[in-house]
N, CA, C and O atoms as a GROMACS GRO file, in nm:
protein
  472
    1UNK      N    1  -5.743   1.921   5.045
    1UNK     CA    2  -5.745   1.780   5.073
    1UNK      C    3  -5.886   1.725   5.056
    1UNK      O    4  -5.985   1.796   5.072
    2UNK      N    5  -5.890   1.580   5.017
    2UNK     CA    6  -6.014   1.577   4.998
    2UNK      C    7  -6.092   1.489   5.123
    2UNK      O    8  -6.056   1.382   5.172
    3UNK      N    9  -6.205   1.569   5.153
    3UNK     CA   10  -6.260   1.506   5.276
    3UNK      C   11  -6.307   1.338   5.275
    3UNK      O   12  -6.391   1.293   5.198
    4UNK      N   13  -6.216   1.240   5.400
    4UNK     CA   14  -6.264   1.164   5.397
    4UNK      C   15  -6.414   1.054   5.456
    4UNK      O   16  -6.414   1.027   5.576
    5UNK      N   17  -6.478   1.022   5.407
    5UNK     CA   18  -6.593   0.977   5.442
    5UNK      C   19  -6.606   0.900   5.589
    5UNK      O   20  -6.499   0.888   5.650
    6UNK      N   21  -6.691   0.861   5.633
    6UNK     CA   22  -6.680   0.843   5.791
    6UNK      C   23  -6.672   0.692   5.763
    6UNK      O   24  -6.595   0.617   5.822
    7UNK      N   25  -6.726   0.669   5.706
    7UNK     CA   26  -6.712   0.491   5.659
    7UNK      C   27  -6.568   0.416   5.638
    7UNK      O   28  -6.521   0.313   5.688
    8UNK      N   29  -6.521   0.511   5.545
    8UNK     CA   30  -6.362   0.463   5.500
    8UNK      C   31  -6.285   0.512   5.660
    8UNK      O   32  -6.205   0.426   5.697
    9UNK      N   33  -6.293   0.587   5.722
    9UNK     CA   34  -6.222   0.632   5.851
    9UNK      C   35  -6.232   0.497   5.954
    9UNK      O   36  -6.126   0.456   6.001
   10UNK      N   37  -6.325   0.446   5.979
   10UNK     CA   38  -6.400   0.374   6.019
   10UNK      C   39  -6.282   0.243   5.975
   10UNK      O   40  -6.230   0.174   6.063
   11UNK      N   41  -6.254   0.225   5.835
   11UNK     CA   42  -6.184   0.084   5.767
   11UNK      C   43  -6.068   0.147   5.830
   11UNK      O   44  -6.045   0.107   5.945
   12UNK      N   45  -5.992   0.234   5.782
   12UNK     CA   46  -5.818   0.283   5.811
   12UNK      C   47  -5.804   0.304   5.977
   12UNK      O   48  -5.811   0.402   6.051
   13UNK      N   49  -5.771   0.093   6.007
   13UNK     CA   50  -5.710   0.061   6.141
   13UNK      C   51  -5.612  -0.002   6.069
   13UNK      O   52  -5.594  -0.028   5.950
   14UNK      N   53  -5.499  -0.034   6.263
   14UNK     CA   54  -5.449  -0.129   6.168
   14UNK      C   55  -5.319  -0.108   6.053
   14UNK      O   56  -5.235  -0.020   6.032
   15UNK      N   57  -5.355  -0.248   5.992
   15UNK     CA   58  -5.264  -0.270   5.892
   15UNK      C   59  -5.279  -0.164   5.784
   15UNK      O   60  -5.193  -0.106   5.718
   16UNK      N   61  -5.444  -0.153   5.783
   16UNK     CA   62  -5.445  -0.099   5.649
   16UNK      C   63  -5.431   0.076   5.714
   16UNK      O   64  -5.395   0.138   5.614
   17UNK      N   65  -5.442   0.176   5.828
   17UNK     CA   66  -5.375   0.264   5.827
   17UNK      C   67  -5.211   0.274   5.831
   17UNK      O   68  -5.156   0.365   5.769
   18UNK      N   69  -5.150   0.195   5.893
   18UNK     CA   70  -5.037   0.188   5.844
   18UNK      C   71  -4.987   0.162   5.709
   18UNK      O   72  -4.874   0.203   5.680
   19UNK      N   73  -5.074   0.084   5.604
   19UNK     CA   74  -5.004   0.078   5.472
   19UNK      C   75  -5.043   0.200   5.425
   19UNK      O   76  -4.970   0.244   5.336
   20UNK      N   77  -5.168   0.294   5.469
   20UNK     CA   78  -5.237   0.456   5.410
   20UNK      C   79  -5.104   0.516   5.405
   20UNK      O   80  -5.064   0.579   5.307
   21UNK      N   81  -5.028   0.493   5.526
   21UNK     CA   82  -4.973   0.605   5.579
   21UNK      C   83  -4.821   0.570   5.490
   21UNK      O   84  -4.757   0.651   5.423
   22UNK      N   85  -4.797   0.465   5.507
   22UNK     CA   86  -4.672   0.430   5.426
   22UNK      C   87  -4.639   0.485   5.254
   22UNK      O   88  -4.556   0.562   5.206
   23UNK      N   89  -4.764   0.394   5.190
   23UNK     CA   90  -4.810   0.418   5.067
   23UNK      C   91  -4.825   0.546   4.976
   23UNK      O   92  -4.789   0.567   4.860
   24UNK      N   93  -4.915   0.653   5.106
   24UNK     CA   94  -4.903   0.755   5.056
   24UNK      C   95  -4.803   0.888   5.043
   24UNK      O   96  -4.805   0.992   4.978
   25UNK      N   97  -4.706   0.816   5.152
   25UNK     CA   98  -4.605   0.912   5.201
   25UNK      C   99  -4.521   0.887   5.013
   25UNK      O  100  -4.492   0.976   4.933
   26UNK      N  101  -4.504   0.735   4.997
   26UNK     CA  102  -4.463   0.730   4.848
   26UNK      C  103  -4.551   0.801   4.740
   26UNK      O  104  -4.506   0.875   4.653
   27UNK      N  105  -4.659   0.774   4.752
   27UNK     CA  106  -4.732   0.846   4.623
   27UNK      C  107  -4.735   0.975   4.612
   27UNK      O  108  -4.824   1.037   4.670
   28UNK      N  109  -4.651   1.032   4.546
   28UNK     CA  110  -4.624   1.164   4.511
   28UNK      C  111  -4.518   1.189   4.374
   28UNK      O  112  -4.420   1.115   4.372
   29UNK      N  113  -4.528   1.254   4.298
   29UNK     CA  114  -4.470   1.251   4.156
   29UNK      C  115  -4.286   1.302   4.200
   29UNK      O  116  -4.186   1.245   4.157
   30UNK      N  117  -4.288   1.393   4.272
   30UNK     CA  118  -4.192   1.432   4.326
   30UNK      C  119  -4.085   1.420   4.386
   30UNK      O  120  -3.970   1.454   4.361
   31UNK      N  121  -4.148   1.354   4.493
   31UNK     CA  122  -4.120   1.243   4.608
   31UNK      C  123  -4.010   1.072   4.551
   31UNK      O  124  -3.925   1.006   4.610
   32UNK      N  125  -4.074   1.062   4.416
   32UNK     CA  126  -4.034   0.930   4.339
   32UNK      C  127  -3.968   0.976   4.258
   32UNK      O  128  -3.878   0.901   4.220
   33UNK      N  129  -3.975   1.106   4.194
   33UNK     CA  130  -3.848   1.127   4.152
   33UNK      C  131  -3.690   1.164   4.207
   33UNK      O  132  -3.585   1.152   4.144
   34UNK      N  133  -3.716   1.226   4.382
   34UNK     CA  134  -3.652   1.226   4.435
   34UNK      C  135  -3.590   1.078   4.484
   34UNK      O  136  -3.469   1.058   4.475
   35UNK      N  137  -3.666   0.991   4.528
   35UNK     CA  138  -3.631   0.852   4.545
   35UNK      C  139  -3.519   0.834   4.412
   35UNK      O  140  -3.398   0.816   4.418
   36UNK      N  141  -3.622   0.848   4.274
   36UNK     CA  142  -3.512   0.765   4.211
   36UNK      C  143  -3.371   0.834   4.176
   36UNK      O  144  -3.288   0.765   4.117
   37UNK      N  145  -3.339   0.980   4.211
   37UNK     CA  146  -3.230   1.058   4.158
   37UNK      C  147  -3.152   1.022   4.287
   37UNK      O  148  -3.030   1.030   4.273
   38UNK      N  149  -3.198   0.980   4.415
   38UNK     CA  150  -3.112   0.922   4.510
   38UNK      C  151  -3.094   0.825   4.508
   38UNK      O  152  -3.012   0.781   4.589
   39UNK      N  153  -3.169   0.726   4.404
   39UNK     CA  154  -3.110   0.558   4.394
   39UNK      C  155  -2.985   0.589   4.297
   39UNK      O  156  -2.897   0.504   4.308
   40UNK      N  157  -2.966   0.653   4.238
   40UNK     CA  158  -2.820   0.688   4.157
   40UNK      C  159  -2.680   0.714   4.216
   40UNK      O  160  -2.565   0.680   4.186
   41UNK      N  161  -2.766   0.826   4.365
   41UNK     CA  162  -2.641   0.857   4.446
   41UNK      C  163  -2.711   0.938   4.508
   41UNK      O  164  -2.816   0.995   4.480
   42UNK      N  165  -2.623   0.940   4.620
   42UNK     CA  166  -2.687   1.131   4.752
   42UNK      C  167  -2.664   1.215   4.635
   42UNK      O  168  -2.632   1.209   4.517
   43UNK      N  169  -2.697   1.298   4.726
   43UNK     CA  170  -2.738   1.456   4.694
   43UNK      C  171  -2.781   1.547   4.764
   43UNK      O  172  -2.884   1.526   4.830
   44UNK      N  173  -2.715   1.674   4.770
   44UNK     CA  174  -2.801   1.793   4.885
   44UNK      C  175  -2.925   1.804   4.762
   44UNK      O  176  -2.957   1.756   4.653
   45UNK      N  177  -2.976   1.915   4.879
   45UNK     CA  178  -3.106   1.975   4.816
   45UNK      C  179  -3.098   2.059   4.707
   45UNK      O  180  -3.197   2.060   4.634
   46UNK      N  181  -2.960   2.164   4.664
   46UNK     CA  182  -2.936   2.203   4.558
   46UNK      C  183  -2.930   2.120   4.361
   46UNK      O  184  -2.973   2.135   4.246
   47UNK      N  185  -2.820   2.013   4.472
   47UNK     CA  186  -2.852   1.910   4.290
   47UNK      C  187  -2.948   1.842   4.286
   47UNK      O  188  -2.963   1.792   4.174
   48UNK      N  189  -3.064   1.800   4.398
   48UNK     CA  190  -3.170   1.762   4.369
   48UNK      C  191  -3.242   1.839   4.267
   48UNK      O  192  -3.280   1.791   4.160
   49UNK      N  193  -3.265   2.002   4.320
   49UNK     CA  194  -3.355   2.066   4.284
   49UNK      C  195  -3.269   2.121   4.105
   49UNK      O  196  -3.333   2.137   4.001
   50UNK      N  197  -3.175   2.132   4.113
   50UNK     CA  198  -3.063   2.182   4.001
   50UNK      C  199  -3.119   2.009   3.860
   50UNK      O  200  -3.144   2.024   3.741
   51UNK      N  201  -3.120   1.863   3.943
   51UNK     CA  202  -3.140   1.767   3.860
   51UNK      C  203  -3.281   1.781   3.786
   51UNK      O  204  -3.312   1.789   3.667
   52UNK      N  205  -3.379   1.780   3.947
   52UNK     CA  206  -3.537   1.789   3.893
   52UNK      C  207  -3.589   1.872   3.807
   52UNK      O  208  -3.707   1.879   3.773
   53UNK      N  209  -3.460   1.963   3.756
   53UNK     CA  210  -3.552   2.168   3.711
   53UNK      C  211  -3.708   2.152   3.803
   53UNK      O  212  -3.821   2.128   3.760
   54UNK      N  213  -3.652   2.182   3.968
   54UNK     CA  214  -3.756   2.222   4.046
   54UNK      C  215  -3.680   2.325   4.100
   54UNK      O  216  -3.563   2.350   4.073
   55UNK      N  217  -3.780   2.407   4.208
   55UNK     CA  218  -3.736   2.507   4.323
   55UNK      C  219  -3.664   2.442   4.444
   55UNK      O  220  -3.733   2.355   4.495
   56UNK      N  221  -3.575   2.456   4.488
   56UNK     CA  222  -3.571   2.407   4.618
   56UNK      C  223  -3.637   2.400   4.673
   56UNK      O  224  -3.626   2.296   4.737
   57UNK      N  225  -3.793   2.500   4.723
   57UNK     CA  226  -3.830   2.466   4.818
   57UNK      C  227  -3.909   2.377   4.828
   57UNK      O  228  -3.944   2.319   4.932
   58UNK      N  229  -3.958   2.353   4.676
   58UNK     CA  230  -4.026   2.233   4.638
   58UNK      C  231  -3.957   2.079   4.662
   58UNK      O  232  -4.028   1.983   4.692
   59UNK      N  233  -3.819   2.068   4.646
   59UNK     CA  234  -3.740   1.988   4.700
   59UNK      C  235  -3.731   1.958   4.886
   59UNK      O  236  -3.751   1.852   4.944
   60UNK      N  237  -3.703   2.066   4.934
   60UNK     CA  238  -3.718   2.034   5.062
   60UNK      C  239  -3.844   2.048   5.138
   60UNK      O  240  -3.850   2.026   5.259
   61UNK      N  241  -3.965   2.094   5.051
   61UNK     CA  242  -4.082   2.056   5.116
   61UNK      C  243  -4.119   1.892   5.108
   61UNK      O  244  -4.156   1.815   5.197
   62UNK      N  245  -4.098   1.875   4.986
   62UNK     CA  246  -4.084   1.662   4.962
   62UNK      C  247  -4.010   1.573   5.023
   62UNK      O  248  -4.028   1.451   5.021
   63UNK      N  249  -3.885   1.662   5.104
   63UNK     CA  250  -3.807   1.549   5.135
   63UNK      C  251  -3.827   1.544   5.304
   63UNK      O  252  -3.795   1.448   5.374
   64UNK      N  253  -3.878   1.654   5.344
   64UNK     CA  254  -3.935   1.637   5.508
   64UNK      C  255  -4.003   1.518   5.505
   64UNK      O  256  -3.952   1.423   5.564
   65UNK      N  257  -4.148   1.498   5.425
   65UNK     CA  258  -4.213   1.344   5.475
   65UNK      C  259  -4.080   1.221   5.469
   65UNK      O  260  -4.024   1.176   5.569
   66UNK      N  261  -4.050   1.185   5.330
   66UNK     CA  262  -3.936   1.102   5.359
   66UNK      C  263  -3.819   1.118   5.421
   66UNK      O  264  -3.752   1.018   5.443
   67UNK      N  265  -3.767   1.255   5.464
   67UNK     CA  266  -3.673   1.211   5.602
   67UNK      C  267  -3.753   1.166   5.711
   67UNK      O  268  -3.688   1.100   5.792
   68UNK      N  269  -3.908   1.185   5.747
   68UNK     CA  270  -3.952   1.151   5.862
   68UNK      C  271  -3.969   1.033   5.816
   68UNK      O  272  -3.861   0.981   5.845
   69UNK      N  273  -4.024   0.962   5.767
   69UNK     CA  274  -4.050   0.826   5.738
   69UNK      C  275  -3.912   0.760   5.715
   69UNK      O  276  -3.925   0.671   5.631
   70UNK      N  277  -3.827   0.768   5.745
   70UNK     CA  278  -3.682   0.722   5.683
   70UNK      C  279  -3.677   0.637   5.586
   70UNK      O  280  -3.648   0.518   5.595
   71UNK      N  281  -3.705   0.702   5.486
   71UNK     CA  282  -3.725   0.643   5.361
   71UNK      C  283  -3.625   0.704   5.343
   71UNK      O  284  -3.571   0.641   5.252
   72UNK      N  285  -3.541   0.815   5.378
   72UNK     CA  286  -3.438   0.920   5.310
   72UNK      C  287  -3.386   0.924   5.449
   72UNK      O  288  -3.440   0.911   5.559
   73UNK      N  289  -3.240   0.949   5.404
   73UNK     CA  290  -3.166   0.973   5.554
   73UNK      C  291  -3.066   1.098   5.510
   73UNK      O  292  -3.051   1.133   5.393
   74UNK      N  293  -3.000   1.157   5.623
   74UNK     CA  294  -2.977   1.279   5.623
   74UNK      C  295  -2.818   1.287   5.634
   74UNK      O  296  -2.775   1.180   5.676
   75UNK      N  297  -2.747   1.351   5.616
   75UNK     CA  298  -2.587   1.373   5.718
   75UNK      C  299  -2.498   1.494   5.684
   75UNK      O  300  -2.407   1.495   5.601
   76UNK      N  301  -2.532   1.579   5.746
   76UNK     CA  302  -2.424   1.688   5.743
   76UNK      C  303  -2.269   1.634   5.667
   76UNK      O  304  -2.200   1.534   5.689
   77UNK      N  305  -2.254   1.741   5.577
   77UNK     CA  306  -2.121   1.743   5.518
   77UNK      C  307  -2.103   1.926   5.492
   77UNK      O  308  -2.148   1.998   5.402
   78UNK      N  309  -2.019   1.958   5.609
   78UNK     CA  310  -2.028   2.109   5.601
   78UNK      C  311  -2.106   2.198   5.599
   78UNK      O  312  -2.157   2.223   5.709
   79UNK      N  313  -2.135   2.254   5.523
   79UNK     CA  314  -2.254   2.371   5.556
   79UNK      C  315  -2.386   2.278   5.452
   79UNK      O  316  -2.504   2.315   5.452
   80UNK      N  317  -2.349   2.187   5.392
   80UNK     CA  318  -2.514   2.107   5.303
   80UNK      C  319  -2.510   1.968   5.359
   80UNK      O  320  -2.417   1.894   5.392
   81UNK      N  321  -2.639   1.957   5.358
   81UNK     CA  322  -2.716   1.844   5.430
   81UNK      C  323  -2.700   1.746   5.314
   81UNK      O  324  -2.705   1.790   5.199
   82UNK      N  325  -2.685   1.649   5.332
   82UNK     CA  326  -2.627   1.534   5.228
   82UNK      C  327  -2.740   1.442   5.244
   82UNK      O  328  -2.748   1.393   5.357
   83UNK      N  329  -2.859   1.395   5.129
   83UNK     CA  330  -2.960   1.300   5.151
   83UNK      C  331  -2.911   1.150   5.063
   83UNK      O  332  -2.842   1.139   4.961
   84UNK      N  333  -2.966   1.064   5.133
   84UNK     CA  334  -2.897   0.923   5.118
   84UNK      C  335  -3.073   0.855   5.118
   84UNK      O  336  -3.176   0.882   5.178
   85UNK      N  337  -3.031   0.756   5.014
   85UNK     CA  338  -3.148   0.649   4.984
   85UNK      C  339  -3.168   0.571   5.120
   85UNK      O  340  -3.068   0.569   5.192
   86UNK      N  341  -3.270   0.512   5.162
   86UNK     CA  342  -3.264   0.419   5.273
   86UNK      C  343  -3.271   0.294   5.173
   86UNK      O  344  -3.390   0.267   5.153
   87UNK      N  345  -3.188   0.210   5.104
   87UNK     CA  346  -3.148   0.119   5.041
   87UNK      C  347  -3.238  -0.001   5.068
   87UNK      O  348  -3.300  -0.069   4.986
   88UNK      N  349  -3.227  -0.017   5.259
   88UNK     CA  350  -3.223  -0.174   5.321
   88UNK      C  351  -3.376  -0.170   5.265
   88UNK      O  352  -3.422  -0.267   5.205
   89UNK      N  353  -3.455  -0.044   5.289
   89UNK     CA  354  -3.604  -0.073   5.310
   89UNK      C  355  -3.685  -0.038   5.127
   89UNK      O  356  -3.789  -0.090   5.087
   90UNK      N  357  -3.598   0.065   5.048
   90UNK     CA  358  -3.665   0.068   4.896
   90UNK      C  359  -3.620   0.021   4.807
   90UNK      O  360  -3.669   0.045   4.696
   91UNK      N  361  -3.517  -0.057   4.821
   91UNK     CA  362  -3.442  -0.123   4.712
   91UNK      C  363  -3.542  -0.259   4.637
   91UNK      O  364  -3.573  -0.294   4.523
   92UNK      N  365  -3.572  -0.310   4.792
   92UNK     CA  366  -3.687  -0.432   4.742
   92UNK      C  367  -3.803  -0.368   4.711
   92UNK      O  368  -3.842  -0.371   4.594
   93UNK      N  369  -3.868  -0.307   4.801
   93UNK     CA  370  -3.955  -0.214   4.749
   93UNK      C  371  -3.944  -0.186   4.575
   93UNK      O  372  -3.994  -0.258   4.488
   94UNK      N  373  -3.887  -0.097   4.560
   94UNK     CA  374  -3.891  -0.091   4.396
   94UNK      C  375  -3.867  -0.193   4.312
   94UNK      O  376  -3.894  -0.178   4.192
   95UNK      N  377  -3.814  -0.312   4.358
   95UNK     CA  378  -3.766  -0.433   4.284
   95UNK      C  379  -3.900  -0.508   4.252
   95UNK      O  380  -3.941  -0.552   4.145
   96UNK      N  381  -3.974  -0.513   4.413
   96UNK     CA  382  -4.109  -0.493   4.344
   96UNK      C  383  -4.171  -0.480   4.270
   96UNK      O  384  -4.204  -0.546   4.172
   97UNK      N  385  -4.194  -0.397   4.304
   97UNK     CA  386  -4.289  -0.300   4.196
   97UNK      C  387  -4.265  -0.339   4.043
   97UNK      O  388  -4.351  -0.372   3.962
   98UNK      N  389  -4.150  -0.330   4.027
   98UNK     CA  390  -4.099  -0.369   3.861
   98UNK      C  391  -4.110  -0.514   3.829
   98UNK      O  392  -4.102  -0.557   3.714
   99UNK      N  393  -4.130  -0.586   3.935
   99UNK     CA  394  -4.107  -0.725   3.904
   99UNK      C  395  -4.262  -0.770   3.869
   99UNK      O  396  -4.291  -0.853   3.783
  100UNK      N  397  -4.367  -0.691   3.963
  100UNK     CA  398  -4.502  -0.714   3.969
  100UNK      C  399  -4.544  -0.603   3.827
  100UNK      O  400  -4.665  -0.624   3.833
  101UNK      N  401  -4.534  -0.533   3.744
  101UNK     CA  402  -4.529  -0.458   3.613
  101UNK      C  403  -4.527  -0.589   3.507
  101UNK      O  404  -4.603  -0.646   3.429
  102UNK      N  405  -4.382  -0.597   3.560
  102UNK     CA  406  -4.307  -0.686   3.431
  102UNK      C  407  -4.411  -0.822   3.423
  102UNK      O  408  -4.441  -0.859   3.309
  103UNK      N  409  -4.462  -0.891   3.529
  103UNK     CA  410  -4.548  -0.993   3.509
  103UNK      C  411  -4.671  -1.006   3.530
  103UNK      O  412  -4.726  -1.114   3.505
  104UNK      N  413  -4.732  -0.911   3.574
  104UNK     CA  414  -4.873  -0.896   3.606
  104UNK      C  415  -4.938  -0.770   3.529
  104UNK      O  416  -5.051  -0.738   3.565
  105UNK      N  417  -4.880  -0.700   3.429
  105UNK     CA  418  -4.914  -0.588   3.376
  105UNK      C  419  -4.903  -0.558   3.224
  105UNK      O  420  -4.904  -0.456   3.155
  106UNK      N  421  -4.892  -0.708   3.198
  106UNK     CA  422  -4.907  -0.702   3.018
  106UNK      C  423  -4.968  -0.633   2.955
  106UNK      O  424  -4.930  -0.573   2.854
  107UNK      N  425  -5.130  -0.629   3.033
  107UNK     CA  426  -5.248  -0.609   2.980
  107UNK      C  427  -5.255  -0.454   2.965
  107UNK      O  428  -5.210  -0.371   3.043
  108UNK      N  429  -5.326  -0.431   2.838
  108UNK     CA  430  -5.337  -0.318   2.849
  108UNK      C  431  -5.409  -0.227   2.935
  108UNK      O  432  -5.380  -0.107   2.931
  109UNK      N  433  -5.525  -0.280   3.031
  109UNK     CA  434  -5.608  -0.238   3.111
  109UNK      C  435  -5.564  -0.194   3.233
  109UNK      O  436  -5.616  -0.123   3.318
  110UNK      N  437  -5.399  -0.281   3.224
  110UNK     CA  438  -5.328  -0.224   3.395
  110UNK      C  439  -5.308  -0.085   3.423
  110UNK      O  440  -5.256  -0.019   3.333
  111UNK      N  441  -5.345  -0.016   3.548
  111UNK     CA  442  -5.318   0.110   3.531
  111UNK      C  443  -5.157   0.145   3.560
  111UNK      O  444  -5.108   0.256   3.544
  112UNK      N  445  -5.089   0.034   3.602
  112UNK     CA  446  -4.936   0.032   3.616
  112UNK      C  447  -4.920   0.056   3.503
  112UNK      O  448  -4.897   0.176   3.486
  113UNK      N  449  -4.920  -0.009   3.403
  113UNK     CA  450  -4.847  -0.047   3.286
  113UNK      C  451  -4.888   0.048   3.229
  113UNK      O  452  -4.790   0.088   3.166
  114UNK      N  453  -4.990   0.129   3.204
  114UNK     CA  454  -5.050   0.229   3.140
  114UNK      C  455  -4.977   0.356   3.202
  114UNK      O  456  -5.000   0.451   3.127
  115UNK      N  457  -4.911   0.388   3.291
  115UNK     CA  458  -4.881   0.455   3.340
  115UNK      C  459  -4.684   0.475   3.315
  115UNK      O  460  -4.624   0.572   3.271
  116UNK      N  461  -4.637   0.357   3.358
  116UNK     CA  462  -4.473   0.352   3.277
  116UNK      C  463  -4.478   0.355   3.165
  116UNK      O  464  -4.365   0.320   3.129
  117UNK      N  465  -4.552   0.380   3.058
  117UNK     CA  466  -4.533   0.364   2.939
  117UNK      C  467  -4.548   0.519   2.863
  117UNK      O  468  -4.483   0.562   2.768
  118UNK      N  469  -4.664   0.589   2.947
  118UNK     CA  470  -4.670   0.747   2.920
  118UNK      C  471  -4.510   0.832   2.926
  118UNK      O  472  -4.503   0.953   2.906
   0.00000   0.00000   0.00000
């Protein structure tokens, strides 16, 4: 992890530790691909990891932060744990995001736009 400076510790009150904490729980390559293979539909941890060509445990090490953050919700169906999108709270969320791309990220200098396009 990389050590943070006493200055920036100092800024992360507040709003802006709560958006740290939010923000980063999303920023993860993994994590968003899990988001988006559950915006399609649930899934246990097997067709996650069977969709991603990942390990499971790489799957259920990613999906602990977002079940704690309930970004991801959970529900037994027999012996596999069934994960479900939290809809109410990432649906706009990602609608977002794409909406702020699509009009604020023409430029080639955006690192959004530079980034959906790889």
């Amino acid at each position: 992890m990389k050590e943070i400076s006493g200055e920036l510790m100092d800024v992360k009150r507040g709003l802006t530790e709560l958006c740290y904490g939010f923000f980063s729980t999303l920023a993860n390559p993994t994590r968003l691909a899990i988001i988006e293979k559950l915006n399609e539909s649930p899934m246990n941890v097997s067709q996650l990891a069977e969709t991603l060509g990942q390990e499971q445990s790489m799957i259920s090490h990613n999906l602990r932060p977002l079940v704690r953050c309930k970004f991801v919700q959970v529900q037994r169906d027999g012996k596999h744990r069934v994960y479900h999108l939290n809809k109410q709270t990432l649906t706009p969320i990602l609608n977002t995001v794409e909406k702020h791309a699509e009009t604020f990220c023409k430029n080639s200098n955006c690192p959004i736009k530079n980034r959906t396009e790889s």
